[in-house]
PLY file of the C-alpha trace (Angstrom):
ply
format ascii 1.0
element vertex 141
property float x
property float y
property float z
element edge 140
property int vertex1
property int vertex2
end_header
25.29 4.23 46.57
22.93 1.09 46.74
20.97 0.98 43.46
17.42 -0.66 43.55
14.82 -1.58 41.31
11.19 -0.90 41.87
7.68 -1.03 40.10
4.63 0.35 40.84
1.21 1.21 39.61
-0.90 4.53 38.57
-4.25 2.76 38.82
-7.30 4.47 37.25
-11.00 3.78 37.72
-12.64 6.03 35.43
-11.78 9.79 36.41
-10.22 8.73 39.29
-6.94 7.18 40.50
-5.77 5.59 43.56
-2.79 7.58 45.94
-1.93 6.60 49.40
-0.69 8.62 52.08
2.38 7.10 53.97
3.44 7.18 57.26
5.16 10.49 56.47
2.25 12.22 55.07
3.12 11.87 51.96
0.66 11.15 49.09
2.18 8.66 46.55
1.31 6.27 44.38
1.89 2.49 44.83
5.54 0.66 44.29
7.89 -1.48 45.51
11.15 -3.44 45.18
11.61 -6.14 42.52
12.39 -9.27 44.83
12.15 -13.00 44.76
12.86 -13.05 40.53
9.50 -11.16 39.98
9.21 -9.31 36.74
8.30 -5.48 37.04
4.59 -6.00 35.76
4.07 -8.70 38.76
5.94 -6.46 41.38
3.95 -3.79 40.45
0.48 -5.68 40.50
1.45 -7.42 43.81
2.29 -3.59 45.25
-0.78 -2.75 44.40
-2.84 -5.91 45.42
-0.46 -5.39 48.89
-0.67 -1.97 49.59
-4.61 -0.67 48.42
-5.83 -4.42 48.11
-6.63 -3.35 44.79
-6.77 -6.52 41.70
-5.95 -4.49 38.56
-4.91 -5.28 35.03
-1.77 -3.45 33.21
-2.95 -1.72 30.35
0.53 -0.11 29.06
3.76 0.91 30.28
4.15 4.71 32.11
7.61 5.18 32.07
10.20 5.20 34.58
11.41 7.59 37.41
14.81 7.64 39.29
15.17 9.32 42.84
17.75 9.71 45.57
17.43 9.10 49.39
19.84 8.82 52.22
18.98 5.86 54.32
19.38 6.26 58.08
19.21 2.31 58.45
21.90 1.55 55.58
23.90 4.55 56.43
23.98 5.44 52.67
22.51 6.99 49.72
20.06 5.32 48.21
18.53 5.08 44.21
15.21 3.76 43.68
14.89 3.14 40.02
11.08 2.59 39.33
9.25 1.16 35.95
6.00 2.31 36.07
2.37 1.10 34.63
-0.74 1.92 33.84
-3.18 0.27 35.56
-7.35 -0.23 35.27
-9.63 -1.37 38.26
-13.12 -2.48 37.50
-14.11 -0.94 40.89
-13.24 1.62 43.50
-12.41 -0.81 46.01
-9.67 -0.39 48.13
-8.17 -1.04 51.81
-5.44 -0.04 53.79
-2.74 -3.33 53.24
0.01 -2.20 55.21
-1.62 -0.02 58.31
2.08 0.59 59.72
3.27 2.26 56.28
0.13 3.94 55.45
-2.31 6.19 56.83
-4.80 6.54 53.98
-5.63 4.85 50.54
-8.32 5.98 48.23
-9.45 6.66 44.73
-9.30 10.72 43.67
-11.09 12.55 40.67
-7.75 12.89 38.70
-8.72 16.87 38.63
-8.03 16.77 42.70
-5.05 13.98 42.70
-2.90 16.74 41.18
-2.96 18.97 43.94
-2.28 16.31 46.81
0.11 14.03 44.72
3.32 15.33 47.01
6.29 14.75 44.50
6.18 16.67 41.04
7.49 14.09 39.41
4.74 11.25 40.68
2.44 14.25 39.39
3.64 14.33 35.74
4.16 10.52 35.62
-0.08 10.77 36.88
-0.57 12.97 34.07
0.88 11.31 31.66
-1.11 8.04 32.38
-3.82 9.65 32.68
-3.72 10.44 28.69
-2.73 6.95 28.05
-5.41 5.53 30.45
-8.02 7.77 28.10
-6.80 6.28 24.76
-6.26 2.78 25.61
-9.77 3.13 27.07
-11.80 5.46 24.62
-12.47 7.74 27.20
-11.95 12.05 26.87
-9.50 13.23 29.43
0 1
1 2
2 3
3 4
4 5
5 6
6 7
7 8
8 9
9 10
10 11
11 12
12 13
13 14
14 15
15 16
16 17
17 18
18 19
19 20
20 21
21 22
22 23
23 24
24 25
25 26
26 27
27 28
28 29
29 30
30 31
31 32
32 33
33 34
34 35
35 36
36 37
37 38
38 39
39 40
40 41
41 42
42 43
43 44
44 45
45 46
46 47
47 48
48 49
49 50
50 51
51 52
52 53
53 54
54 55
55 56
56 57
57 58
58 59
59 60
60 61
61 62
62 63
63 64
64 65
65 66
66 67
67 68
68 69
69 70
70 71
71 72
72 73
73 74
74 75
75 76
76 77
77 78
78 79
79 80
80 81
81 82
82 83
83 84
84 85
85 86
86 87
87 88
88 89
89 90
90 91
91 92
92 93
93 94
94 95
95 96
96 97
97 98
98 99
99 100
100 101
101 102
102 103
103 104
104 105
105 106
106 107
107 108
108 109
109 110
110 111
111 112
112 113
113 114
114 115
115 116
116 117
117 118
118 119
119 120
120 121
121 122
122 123
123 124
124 125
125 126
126 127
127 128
128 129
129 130
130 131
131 132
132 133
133 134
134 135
135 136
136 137
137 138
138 139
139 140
């Protein structure tokens, strides 16, 4: 099994947050793989800044999530490890960065992001930021 470390964000602008759909219909949150001796925080600002041109500012770690994938390519399993981080945008912003991976980007009350997020655990780890977003901001959630 190839192993393979990732980072992403779970980027809040006041009572919303920012998913993208991929080319599978999936709605996910932003990540990718730790390359080019990049530290987790920059990988996951850069995946962010790449794939909703979105400039945001780490406000606290979110945790980590582990899952398993069989790559056609590779002809093997796969294990993305991912470190993840919550995130704060000044503005609502945001474009498509990577129009061949991605059919939609945008910001979602965090109310409605539960019901499209697609994986239950990129719904918890939402969640969860979500509380930490509201304390390290002084906002009710």
């Amino acid at each position: 099994m190839q192993l393979r470390d990732c980072a992403g964000g779970v980027v809040f602008c006041g009572e919303k947050v920012f998913l993208l759909k991929n080319e599978k219909g999936e709605w996910v949150l932003p990540k990718g793989i730790i390359r080019d001796r990049l530290t987790a925080e920059e990988t996951a600002m850069h995946s962010v800044r790449n794939e909703g041109g979105i400039v945001a500012s780490i406000l606290d770690s979110a945790g980590r999530t582990y899952y398993e994938f069989y790559s056609i390519t590779r002809q093997k399993p796969v294990c993305n490890r991912v470190a993840w981080f919550v995130m704060h945008a000044e503005t609502e912003a945001c474009s498509i960065g990577e129009p061949e991976k991605m059919l939609e980007v945008g910001y979602f009350l965090v109310s409605e992001a539960v019901g499209m997020i697609t994986y239950s655990q990129d719904r918890s780890l939402m969640t969860q930021s979500y509380r930490k977003y509201c304390e390290k901001t002084g906002r009710s959630g």
